[in-house]
C-alpha positions in Angstrom: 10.0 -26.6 -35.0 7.2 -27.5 -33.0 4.4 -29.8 -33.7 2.4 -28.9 -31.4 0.4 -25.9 -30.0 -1.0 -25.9 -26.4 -2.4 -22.2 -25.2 -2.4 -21.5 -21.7 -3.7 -19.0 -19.7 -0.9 -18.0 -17.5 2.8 -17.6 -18.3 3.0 -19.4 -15.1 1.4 -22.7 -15.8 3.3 -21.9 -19.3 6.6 -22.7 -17.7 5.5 -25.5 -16.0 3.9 -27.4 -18.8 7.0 -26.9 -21.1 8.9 -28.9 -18.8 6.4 -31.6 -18.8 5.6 -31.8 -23.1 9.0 -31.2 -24.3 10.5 -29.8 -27.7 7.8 -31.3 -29.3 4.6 -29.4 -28.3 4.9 -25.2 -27.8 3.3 -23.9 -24.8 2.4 -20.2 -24.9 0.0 -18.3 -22.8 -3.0 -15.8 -23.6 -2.5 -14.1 -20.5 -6.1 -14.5 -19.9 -9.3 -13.0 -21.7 -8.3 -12.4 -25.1 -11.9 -10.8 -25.9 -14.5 -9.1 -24.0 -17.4 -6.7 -23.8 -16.8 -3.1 -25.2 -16.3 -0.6 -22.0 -17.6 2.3 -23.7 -21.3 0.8 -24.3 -23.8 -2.1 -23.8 -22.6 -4.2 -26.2 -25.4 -6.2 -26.2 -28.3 -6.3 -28.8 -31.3 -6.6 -26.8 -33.8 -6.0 -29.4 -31.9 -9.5 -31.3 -31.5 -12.3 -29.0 -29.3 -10.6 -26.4 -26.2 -10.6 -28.8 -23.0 -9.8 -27.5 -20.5 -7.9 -29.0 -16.8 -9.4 -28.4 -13.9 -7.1 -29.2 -10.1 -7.4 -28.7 -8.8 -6.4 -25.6 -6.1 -3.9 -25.9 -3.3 -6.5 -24.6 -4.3 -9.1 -27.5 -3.0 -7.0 -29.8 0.5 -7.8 -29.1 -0.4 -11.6 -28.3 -3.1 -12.6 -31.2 -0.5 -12.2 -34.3 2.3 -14.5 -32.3 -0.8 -17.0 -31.0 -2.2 -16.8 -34.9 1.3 -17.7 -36.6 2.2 -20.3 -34.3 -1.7 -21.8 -34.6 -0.8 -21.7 -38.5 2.3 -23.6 -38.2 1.1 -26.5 -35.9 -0.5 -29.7 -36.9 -3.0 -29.1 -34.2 -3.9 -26.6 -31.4 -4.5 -27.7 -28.2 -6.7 -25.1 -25.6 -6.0 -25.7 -22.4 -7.6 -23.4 -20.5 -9.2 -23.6 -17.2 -11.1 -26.6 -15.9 -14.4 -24.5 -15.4 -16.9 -22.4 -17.4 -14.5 -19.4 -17.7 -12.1 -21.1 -19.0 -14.4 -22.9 -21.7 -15.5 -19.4 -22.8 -11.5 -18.6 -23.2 -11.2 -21.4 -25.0 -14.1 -20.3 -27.4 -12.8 -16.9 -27.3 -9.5 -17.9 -28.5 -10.6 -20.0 -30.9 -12.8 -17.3 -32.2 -10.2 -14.4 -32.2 -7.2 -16.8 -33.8 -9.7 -18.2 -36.5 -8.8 -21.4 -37.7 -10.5 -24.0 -39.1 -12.1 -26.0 -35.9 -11.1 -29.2 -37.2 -7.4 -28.0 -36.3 -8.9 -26.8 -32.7 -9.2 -29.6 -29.3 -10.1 -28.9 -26.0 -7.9 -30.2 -23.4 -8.8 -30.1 -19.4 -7.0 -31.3 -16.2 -7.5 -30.9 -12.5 -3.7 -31.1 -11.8 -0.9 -29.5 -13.7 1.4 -33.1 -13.3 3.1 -35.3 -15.9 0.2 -37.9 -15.6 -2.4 -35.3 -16.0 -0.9 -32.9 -18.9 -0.2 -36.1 -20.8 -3.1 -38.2 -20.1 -5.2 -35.1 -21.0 -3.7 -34.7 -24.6 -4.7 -38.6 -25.2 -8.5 -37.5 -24.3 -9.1 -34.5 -25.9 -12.9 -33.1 -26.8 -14.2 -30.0 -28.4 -15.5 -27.0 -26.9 -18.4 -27.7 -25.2 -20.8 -24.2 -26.1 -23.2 -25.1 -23.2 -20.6 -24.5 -21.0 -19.8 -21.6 -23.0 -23.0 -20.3 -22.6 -23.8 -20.5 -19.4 -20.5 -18.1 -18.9 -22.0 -15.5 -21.4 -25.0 -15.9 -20.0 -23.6 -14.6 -16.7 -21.1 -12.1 -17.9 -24.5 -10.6 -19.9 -26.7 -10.6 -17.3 -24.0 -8.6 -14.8 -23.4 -6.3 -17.9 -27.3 -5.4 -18.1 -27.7 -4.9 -14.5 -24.6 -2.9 -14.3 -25.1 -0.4 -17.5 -28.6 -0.1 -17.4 -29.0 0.3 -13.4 -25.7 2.0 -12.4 -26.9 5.2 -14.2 -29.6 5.1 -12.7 -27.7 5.3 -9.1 -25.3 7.6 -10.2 -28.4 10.4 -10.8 -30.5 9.2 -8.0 -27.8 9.3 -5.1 -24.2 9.4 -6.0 -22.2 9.6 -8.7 -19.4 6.4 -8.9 -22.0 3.9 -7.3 -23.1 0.8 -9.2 -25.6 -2.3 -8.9 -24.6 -5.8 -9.5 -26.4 -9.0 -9.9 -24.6 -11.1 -6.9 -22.9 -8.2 -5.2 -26.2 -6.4 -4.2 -27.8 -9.4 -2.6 -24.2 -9.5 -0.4 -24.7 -6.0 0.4 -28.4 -6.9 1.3 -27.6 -9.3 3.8 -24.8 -7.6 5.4 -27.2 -4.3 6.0 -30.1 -6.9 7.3 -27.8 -8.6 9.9 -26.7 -4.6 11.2 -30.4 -3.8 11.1 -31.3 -7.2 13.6 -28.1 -5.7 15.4 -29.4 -2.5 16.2 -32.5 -3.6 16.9 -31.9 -6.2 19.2 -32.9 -5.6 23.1 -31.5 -7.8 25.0 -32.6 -10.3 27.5 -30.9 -11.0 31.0 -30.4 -14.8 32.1 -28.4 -16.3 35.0 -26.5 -19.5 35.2 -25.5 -21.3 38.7 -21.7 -23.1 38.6 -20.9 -25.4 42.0 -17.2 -25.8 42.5 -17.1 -29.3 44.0 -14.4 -32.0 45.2 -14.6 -35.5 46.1 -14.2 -36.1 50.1 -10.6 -36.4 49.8 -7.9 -33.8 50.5 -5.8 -34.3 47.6 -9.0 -34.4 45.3 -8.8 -31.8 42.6 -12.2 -29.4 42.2 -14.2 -29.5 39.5 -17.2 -27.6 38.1 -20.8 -28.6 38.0 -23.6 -25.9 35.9 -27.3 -26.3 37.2 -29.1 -27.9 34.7 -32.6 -28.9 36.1 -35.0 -28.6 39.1 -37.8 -30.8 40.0 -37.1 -32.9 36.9 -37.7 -30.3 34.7 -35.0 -29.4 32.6 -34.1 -25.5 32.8 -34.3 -23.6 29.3 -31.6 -20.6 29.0 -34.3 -17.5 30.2 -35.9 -19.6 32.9 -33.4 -18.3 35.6 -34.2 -14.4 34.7 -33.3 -12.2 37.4 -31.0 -11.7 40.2 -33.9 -12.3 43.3 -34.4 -15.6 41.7 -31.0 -16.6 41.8 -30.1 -15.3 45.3 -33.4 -17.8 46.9 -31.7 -20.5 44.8 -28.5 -20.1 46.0 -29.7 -19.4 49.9 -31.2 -22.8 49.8 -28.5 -24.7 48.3 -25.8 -23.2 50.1 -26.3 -25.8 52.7 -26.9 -28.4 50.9 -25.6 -32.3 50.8 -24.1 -32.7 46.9 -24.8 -36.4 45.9 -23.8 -38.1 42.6 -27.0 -39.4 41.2 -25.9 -41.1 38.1 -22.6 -41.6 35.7 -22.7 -42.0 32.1 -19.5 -43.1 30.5 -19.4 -43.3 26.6 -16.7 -43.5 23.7 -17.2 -40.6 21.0 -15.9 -40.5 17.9 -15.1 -37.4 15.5 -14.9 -37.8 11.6 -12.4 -35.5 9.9 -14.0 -33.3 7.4 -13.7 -33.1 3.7 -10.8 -31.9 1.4 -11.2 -28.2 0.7 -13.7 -26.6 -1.9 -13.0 -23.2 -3.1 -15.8 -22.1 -0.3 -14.4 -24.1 2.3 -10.6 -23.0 1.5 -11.8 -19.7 2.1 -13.5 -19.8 5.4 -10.7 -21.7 6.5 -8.1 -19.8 5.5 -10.0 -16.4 7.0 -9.8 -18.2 10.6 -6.6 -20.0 10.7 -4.1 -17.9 8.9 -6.4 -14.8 8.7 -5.8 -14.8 4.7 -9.0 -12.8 2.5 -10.9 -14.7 0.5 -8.6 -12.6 -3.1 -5.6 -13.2 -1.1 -6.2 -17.6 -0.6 -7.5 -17.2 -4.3 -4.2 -15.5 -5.7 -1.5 -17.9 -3.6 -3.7 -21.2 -4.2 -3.6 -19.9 -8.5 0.5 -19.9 -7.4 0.3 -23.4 -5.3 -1.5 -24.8 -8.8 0.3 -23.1 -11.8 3.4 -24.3 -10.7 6.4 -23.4 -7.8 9.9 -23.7 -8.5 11.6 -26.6 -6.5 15.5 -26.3 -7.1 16.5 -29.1 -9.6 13.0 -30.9 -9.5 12.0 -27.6 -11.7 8.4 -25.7 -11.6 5.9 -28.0 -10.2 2.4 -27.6 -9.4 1.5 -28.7 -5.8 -2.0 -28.4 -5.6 -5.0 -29.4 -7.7 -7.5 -26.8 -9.4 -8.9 -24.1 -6.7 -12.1 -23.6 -8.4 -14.3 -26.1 -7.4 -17.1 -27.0 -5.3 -16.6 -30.9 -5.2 -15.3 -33.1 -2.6 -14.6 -36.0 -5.0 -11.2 -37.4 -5.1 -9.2 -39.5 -7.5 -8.7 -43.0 -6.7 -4.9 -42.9 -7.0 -4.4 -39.6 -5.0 -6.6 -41.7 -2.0 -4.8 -44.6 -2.7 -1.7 -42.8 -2.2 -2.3 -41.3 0.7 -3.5 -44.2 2.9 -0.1 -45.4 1.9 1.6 -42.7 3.4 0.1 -42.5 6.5 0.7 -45.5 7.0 4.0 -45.6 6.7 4.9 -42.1 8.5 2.0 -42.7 10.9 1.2 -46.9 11.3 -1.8 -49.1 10.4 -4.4 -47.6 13.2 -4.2 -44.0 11.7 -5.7 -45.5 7.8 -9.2 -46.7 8.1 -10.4 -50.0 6.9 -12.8 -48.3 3.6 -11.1 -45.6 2.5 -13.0 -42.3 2.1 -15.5 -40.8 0.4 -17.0 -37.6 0.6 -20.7 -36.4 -0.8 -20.7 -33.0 -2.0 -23.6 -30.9 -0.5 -23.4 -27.8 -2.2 -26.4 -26.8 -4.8 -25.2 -27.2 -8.4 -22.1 -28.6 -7.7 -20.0 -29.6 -10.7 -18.9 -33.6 -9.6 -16.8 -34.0 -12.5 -14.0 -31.8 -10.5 -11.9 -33.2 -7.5 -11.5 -31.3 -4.3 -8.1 -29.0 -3.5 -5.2 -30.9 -2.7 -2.2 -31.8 -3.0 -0.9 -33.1 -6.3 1.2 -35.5 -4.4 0.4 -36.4 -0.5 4.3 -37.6 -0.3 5.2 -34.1 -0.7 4.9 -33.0 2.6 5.1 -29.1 3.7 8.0 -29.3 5.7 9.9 -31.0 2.7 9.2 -27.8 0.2 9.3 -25.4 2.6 12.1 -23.5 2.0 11.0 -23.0 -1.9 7.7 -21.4 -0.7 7.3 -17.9 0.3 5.5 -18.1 4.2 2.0 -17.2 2.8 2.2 -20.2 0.5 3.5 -22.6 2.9 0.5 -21.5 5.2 -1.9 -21.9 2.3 0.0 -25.3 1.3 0.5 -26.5 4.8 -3.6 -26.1 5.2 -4.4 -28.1 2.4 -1.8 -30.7 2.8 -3.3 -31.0 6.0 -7.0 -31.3 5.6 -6.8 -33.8 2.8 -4.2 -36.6 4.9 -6.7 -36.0 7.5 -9.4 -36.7 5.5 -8.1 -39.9 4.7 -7.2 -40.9 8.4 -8.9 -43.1 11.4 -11.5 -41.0 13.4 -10.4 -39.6 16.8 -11.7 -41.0 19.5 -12.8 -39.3 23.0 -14.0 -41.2 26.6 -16.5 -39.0 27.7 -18.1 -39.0 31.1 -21.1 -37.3 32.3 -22.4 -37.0 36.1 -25.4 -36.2 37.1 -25.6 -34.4 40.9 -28.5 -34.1 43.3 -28.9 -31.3 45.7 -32.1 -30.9 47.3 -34.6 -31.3 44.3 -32.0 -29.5 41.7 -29.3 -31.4 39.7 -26.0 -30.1 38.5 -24.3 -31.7 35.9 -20.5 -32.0 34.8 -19.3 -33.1 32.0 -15.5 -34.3 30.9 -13.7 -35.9 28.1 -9.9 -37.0 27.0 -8.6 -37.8 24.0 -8.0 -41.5 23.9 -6.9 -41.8 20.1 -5.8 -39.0 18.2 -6.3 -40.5 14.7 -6.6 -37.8 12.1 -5.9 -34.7 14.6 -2.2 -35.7 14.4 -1.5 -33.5 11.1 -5.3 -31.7 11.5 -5.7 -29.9 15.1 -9.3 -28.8 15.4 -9.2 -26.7 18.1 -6.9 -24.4 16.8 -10.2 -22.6 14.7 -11.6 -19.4 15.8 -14.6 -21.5 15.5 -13.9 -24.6 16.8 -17.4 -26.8 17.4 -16.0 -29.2 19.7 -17.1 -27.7 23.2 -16.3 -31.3 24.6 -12.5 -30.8 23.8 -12.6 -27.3 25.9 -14.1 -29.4 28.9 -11.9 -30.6 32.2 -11.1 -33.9 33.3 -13.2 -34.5 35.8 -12.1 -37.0 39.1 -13.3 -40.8 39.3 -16.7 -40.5 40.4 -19.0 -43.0 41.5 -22.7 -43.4 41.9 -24.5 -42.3 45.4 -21.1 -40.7 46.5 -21.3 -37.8 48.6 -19.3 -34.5 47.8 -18.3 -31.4 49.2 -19.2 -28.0 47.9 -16.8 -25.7 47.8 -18.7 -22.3 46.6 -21.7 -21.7 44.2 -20.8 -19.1 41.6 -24.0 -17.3 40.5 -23.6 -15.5 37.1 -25.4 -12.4 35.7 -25.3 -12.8 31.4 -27.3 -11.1 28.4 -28.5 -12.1 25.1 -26.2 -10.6 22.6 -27.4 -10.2 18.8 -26.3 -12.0 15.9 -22.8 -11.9 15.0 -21.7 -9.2 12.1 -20.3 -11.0 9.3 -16.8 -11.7 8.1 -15.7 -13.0 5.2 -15.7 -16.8 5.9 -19.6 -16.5 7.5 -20.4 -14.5 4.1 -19.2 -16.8 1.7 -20.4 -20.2 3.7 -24.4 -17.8 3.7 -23.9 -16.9 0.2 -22.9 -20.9 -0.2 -26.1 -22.6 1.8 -28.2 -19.9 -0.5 -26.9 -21.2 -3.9 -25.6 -17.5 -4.9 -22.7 -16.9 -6.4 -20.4 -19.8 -7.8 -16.7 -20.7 -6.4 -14.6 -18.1 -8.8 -17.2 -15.6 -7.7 -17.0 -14.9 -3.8 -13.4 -13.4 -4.0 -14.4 -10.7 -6.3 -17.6 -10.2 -4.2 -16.2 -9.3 -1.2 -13.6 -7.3 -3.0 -16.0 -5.5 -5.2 -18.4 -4.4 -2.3 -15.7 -3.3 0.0 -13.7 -0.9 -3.1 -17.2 0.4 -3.8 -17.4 1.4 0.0 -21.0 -0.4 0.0 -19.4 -1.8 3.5 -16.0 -1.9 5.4 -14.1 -4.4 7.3 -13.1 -3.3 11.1 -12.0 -5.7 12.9 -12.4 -8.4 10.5 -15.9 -8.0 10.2 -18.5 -6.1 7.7 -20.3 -2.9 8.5 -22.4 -1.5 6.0 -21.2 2.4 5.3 -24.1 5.3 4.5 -23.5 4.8 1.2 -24.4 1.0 1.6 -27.3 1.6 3.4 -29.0 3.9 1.2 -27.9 2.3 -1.8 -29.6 -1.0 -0.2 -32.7 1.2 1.0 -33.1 2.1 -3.0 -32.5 -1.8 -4.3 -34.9 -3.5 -2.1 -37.5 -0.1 -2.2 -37.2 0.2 -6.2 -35.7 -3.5 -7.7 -36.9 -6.1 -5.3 -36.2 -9.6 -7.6 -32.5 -8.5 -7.9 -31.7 -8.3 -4.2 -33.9 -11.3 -3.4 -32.2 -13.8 -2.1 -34.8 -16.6 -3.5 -35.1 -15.2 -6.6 -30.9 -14.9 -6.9 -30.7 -18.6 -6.0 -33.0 -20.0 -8.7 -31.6 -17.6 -11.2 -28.4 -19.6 -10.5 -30.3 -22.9 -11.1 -31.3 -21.3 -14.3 -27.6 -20.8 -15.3 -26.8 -24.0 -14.1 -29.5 -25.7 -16.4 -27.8 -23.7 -19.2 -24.5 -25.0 -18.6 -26.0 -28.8 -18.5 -28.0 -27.8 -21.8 -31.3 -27.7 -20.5 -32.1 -23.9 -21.2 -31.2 -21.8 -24.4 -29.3 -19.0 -22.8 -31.0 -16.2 -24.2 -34.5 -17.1 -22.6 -32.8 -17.0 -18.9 -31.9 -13.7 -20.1 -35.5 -12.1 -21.8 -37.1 -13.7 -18.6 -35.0 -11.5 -16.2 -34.6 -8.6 -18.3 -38.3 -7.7 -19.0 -39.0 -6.9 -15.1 -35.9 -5.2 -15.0 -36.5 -3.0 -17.8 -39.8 -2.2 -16.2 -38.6 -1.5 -12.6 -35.8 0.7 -13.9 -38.7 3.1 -15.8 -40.9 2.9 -12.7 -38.0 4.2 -11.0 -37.0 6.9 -13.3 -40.2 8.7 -12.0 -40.7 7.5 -8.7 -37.1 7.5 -7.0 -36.3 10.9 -5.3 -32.5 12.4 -5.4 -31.0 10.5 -2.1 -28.9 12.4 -0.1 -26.0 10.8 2.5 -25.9 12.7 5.2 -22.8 12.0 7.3 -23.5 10.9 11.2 -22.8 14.4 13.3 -20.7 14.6 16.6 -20.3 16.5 19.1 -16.1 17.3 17.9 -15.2 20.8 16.5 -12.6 21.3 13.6 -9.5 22.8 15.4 -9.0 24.7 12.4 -12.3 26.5 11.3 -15.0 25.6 13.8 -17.2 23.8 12.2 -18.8 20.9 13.3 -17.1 17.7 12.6 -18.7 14.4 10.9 -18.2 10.8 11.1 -17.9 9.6 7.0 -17.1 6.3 6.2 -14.1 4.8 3.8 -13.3 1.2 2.4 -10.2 1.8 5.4 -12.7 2.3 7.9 -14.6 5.6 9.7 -13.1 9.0 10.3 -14.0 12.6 11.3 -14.1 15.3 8.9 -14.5 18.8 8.7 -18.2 19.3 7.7 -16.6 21.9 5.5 -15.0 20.7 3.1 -13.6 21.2 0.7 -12.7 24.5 2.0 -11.0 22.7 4.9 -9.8 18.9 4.7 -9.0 18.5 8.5 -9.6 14.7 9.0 -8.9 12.5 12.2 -8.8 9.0 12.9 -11.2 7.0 15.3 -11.1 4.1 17.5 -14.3 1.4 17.3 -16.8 3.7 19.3 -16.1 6.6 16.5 -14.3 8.6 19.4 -11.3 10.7 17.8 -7.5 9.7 18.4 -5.3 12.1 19.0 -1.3 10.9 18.4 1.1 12.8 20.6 3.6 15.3 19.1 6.5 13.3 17.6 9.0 13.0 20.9 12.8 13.9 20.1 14.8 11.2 21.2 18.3 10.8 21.5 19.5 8.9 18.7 21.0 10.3 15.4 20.0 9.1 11.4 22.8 6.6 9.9 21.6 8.4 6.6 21.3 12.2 7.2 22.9 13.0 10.7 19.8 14.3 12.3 17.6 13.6 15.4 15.6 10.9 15.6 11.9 11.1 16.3 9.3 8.5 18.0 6.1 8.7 16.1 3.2 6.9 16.7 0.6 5.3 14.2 -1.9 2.6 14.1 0.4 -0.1 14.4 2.2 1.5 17.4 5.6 3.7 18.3 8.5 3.6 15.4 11.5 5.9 15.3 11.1 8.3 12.2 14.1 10.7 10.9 13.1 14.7 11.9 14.5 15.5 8.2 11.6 14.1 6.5 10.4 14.3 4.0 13.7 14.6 2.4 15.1 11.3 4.4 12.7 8.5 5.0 14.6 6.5 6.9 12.7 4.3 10.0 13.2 1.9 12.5 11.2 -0.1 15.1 10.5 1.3 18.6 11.8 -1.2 21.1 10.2 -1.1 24.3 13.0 -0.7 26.4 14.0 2.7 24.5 17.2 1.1 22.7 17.9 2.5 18.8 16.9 -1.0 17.3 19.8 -0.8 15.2 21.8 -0.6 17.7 21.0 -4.0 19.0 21.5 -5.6 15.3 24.9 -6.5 14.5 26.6 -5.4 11.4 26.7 -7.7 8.1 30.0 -9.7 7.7 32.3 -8.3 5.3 
């Protein structure tokens, strides 16, 4: 019989901390949130303090009476829930629904889900800490009064199904802003001058000089504004002698960034392995709760995901510099190790950053116990925090300055002397690499006062373009520098505004829908403070000073909810019925007549029949809204393995695949290979 109780959230990190305690201590999991809000009402008392009203959820009614005769049994109950302020409240929550004596009851926390950690952890146990606890109710009740006091509200004033939410709206806000500076953006036509030059040598390679300056005024990117301007610069430098007035040489040096933070995973993870912010959430939760690894067992391989610290533990530093330098040598592990200030508002410094839980353990070496989303995710993280530990890299940069007439070109080039972190961390590989002197060319040895000769000037017409639309890495790092939203909250953000088809992702960026525009139009016309990005920000401060106990919880709440309470009256009798009209075209339904509309959809735009639902005709759209129309399916000449008939090729969004003719009775399909074989053809059979 056990001793022992520990109660986990996951059955996941359940497995993986039995291996670690032993027969001594009984690990069992909640599966999560063992109490919560009723979904059929408020459950708040806002006339008394803001009092919630916890029930059971339905799944605790099978796990409560195993939890509560085990928690009977033990000689003491260990919670070892999350290391953040959601996992403190399902601590309390548990503690609350199981209802023993909280003498019996300790709190246990880790970053890591390792021997040292789990054991270390039960030798420094606390008890619930209800500041923490509050600050989490806080949250949930403030989302809770926005959402069944406003959503109402939405639903009668412009469509039934929509909803408001504390964080979410402000998202929603700025993504509708940045299409509104999009649309009205005019832009603005510049000109740039390259000169391909050489050195007065045959075998001299060309290289490219950009005019930068005339008459020792430096030129700012509108000067050069028009095409007639251009063509009297480049008729009176055509001739020109090309002189190289000065040389600068210098040595640059690039620090490696910080270990990942839940924000930082995110946006990386969007531009390297094109992961969404849920998706790098649910594989890191994997990464951490524990991975089998053949004999070694279930091991967790990376530290808690939820964080927004860049601190690390003096042993997992220390052993890291020792493993770089033996895989990598003495240069590559600076003389003072590392350390990292974190940046980000209200960041909780008692948590590490995300990595590894060992840096010995090296991707390549647990590879092929990974699935290949989690040895992307893994192989990122593994990554970034060895490089954060290594030597700087280290560039030779040159710069020459060339005279012609009274203008001066410069050219700029740089090589990578020492490679020093980028040997496990390649920068440039980033859709948004910052390092435009890595992109540069070599240039030749130059020297001062030496003449060159020009081989053509290449005038260039360009044109202001408007801010970029957002995508998921740019939202979360805005939402960041603002102070909205917390690290377990960006994920279900994104996913929450998208589902609710406030916006959709094309491309890999955000554009707001008609629904998200007029439900923003009502927020900011009708509830200004909650879609205020200030006011969102301090109210996160606010929680914050909760959590530290600072504030009583229910005053942050009374504060906010007495202006709401107002604005939602006000806008009982001021908002008008909004209506979504769908954007017309010029396309006719095929079937009835009618005129066709562009309506949006979490999966993107498409045309419908402006009369539905008497007719449900639908097409899909490229990007300029423009209707596709797929070719009849083409009989080809091969046969189904399955059913004996003719094989069709079909062609969706992802391109041509063979299809049986006999479906939807068979279902069988293949890929489309180019050159018009059966794909299976070309596949050899399975050994007997």
């Amino acid at each position: 019989m056990a001793k022992y109780l520990v109660i986990v959230e996951s059955p996941t990190k359940e497995k993986t901390i039995s291996k670690i305690l032993g027969p001594d201590y009984a690990v069992k999991s909640s599966y999560g949130h063992i109490r919560d809000l009723p979904k059929s009402q408020l459950g708040i008392d806002v006339d008394n303090g803001f009092t919630p009203k916890y029930l059971n959820i339905a799944k605790a009614k099978k796990i409560l009476p195993e939890l509560k005769k085990l928690s009977a049994k033990a000689t003491t109950v260990y919670l070892a829930t999350d290391y953040d302020r959601e996992g403190e409240a399902i601590a309390w929550h548990l503690k609350e629904a199981i209802g023993l004596p909280a003498a019996k009851f300790k709190r246990i926390t880790f970053h890591e889900i390792t021997p040292e950690a789990i054991k270390g952890s039960l030798t420094h146990p606390r008890s619930i800490d209800m500041d923490l606890v509050d600050a989490q109710q806080a949250r949930r009740v403030l989302d809770r009064l926005v959402g069944y006091k406003l959503s109402p509200l939405l639903w009668k004033k412009v469509k039934s199904g929509t909803s408001a939410g504390r964080v979410q709206s402000v998202a929603v806000r700025m993504i509708c802003d940045r299409e509104e500076e999009i649309e009205k953006f005019k832009p603005q036509e510049y000109w740039s001058l390259a000169a391909k030059l050489a050195k007065r040598d045959e075998k001299a390679a060309e290289f490219t000089a950009m005019l930068v300056a005339h008459e020792g005024k430096k030129y700012d990117k509108l000067d050069l504004n028009n095409k007639i301007l251009m063509d009297g610069i480049v008729g009176e430098l055509s001739k020109a002698s090309y002189t190289v007035s000065s040389i600068e040489r210098k040595e640059r040096r690039r620090q490696p960034y910080a270990p990942y933070t839940t924000s930082t995973i995110q946006q990386d993870a969007s531009r390297r392995i094109y992961f969404s912010a849920a998706k790098t959430m649910k594989i890191a939760q994997q990464l951490y709760e524990g991975i089998s690894l053949g004999s070694e067992g279930s091991v967790g391989l990376i530290t808690y995901m939820r964080t927004d610290s860049v601190s690390i533990a003096e042993p997992a530093r220390k052993e890291a510099r020792q493993y770089i330098e033996k895989t990598f040598g003495k240069t590559f592990v600076p003389e003072k190790a590392r350390m990292y200030k974190t940046k980000t508002k209200g960041a909780q410094e008692a948590h590490e950053a995300i990595r590894p839980t060992s840096a010995v353990r090296a991707p390549r070496d647990v590879k092929q116990y990974l699935s290949a989303d989690e040895y992307k995710l893994y192989e990122l993280i593994w990554c970034r925090f060895l490089a954060s530990q290594m030597t700087d890299a280290v560039y030779d940069t040159v710069s020459a300055d060339i005279t012609a007439k009274t203008y001066v070109f410069r050219a700029s080039g740089s090589t990578l002397k020492f490679d020093g972190f980028l040997k496990v961390y390649d920068m440039v590989k980033a859709e948004e690499a910052d390092d435009e002197e890595e992109k540069t060319a070599v240039l030749p040895p130059l020297s001062e006062k030496e003449l060159l000769n020009l081989i053509e000037l290449l005038p260039a017409q360009h044109f202001t373009e408007p801010p970029p639309r957002f995508n998921e890495a740019s939202l979360i790092k805005t939402l960041e520098e603002h102070g909205i939203g917390r690290p377990s909250t960006y994920a279900p953000i994104i996913n929450t505004i998208v589902q609710r088809n406030y916006v959709r992702l094309e491309s890999r960026r955000f554009f707001p829908t008609s629904l998200g525009k007029v439900v923003n139009d009502v927020m900011k016309t009708h509830f200004a403070q909650i879609v205020d990005v200030a006011f969102t920000a301090a109210l996160e401060e606010k929680l914050d000073r909760v959590a530290e106990g600072k504030s009583p919880w229910a005053k942050v709440i009374e504060e906010f909810y007495g202006p709401l309470k107002k604005d939602i009256a006000a806008a009982e009798v001021n908002l008008v019925r909004q209506k979504i009209e769908p954007q017309k075209t010029d396309e006719v339904c095929p079937k009835c007549g009618k005129p066709m509309v562009l309506r949006d959809s979490w999966r993107g735009q498409f045309l419908a029949c402006s009369g539905y639902p008497e007719c449900k005709t639908t097409f899909s759209v490229d990007k300029e809204g423009k209707k596709i129309v797929k070719p009849p399916p083409e009989v080809t000449s091969f046969t189904c393995e399955k059913c004996g008939k003719a094989m069709l090729k079909r062609i969706s969004k992802r391109g041509p695949f063979l299809a049986c003719s006999g479906f939807p009775k068979c279902r069988n399909i293949k890929p489309w290979r180019e050159d018009g074989q059966d794909a299976a053809a070309v596949v050899p059979p399975p050994e007997k």
